[in-house]
C-alpha positions in Angstrom: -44.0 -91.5 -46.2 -47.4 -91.4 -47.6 -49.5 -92.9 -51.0 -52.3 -91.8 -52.3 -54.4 -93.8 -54.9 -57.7 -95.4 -55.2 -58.4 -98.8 -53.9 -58.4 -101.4 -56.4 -58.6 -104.5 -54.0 -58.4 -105.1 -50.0 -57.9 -108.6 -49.3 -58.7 -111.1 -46.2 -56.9 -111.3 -43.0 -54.2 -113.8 -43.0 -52.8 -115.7 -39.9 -49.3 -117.3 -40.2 -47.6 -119.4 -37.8 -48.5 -120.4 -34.2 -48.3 -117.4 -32.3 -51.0 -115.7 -34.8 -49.2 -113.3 -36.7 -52.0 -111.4 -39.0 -51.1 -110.0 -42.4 -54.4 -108.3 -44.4 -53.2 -106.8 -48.4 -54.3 -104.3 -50.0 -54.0 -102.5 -53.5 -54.1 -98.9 -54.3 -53.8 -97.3 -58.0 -51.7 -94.4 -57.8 -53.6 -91.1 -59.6 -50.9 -89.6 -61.9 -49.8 -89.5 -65.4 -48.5 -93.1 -65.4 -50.8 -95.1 -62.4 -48.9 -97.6 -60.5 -50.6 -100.4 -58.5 -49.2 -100.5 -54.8 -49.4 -103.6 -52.8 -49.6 -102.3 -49.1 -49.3 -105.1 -46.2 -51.2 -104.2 -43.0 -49.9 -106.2 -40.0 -51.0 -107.1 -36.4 -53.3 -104.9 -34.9 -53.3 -102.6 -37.8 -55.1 -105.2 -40.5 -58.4 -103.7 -38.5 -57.9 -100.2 -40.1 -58.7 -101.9 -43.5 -62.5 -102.6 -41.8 -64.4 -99.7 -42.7 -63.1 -99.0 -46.2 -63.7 -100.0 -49.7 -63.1 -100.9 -53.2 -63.2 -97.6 -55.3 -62.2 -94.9 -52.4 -59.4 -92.5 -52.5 -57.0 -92.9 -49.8 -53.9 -91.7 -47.9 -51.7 -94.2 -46.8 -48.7 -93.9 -44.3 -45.6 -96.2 -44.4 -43.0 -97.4 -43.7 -40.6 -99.2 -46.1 -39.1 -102.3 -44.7 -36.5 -104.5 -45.9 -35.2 -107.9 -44.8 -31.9 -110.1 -45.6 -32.2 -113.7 -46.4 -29.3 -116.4 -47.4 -31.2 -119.3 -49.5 -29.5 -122.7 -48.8 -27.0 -122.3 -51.4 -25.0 -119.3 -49.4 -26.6 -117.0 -51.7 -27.9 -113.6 -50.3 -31.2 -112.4 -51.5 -33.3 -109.0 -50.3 -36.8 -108.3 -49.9 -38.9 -105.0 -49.9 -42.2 -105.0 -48.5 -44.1 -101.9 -47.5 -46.1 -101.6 -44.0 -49.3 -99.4 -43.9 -50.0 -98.3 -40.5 -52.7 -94.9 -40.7 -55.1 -94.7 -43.3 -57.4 -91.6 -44.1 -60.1 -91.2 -47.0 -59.5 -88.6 -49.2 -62.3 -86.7 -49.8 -63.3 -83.3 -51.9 -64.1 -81.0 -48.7 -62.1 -78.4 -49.9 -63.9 -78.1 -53.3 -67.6 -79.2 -51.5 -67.0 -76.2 -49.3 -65.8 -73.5 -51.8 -68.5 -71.9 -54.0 -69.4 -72.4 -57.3 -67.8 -70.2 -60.0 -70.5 -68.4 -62.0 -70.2 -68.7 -66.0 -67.5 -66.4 -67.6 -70.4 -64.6 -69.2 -71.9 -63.7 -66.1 -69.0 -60.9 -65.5 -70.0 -57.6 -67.4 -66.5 -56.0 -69.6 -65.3 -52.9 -68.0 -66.2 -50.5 -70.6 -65.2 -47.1 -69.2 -61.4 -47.8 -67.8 -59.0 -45.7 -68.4 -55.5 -45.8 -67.4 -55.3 -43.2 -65.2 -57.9 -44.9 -62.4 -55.9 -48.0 -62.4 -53.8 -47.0 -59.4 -56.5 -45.8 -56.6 -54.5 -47.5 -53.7 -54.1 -45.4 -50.7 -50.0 -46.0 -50.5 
């Protein structure tokens, strides 16, 4: 699965536990009709993707939805979602930067002298 959004807010590498498990966080705002801020978790060897990126960019996001199972003390059963970003590419406007402008719409001249009859000039 992918998101795409602009960054709102990375945060700092996080180590848990004794054997070093890293966690980095960030945020993306979702670019639709109704924006939705979308806490991604980065883990391991992936919370170095999140280097060479900042605040206000548009991104792509891949990843993965992950869910866990958890009985509390009290026998109840609880579930958690969290989702995993593991590739992330900057969006950028190639595609438009590349095309060429479009002149004004009064830069095109009327056809003045069409007539119905020269409408089909198509060899087939």
């Amino acid at each position: 699965m992918e998101v795409q959004g602009k960054i709102k807010l990375i945060g700092e590498t996080q180590t848990f536990g004794s054997n070093g498990f890293r966690k980095r966080e960030m945020v993306i705002t979702t670019e639709e009709q109704y924006p939705q801020p979308i806490m991604i978790e980065f883990v391991q060897d992936k919370t170095d993707l999140l280097n060479s990126y900042q605040v206000g960019q548009t991104v792509k996001v891949s990843i993965n939805l992950r869910g866990r199972e958890w009985i509390n003390p009290q026998g109840e059963t609880k579930y958690f979602n969290s989702i995993q970003g593991w590739r992330i590419e900057k969006m950028d406007n190639a595609g438009a930067a590349n095309m060429p402008p479009m002149p004004p719409e009064d830069a095109f001249e009327p056809i003045s002298d069409f007539s119905e009859d020269d409408h089909d000039d198509l060899p087939f």
